[in-house]
C-alpha positions, -999 to +999 in steps of 0.1 A: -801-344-322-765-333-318-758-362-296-775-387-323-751-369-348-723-371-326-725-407-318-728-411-358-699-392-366-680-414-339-693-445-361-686-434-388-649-429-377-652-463-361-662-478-390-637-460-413-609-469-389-620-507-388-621-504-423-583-492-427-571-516-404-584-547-427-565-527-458-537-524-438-534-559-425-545-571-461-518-551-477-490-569-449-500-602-457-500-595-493-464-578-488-453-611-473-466-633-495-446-619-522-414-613-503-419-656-493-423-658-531-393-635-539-370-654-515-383-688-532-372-676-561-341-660-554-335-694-536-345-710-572-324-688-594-292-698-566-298-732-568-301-735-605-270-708-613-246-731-585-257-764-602-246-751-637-214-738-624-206-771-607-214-789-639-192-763-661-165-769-633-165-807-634-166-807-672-137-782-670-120-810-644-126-837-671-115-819-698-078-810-684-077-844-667-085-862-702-059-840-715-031-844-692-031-878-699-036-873-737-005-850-737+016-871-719+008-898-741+012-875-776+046-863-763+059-896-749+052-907-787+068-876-806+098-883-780+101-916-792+098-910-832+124-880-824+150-907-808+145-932-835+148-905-858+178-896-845+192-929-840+189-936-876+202-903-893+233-909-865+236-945-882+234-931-914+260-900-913+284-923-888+307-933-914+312-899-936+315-884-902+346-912-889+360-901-928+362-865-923+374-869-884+406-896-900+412-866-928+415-836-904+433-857-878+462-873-904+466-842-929+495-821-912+494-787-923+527-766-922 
């Protein structure tokens, strides 16, 4: 009888250890399905956070080229009103000014 138990026990063991081995390997695969799903998703997340910071960039891009050229075009406009403003208050204070320089240059003071 003790070697019938024996050779049970030993079994029993064999059985137990076959049994651990399929958690085991079960739990592996499991462990590397999810890390392939994790580095999917990171790979996801990376993808999705460079496209939007591309489009920000190249919006960003259009923005300051479309205002480069709207600024030069607004001053080259305020630089033209300011000479044609000045032009015409020069025209306009030309004679009081050719008066007061003919007063100060024939009055002879003593």
């Amino acid at each position: 009888m003790s070697g019938s138990s024996s050779q049970n026990g030993i079994q029993l063991l064999l059985a137990a250890e076959q049994e651990a081995q399929h958690i085991v390997n079960a739990a592996r695969t499991a462990k590397q399905a999810r890390l392939k799903q994790a580095k999917e998703e990171a790979e996801k997340e990376i993808a999705d956070f460079r496209a939007q910071m591309e489009a920000e960039f190249q919006r960003k891009v259009a923005e300051s080229s479309g205002d480069s050229g709207a600024n030069v075009k607004r001053l080259e406009i305020e630089t033209e009103e300011k000479i044609q403003h000045l032009k015409t208050e020069s025209t306009r204070i030309s004679p009081e000014v050719v008066a007061m320089l003919l007063r100060h240059v024939t009055t002879v003071k003593n």
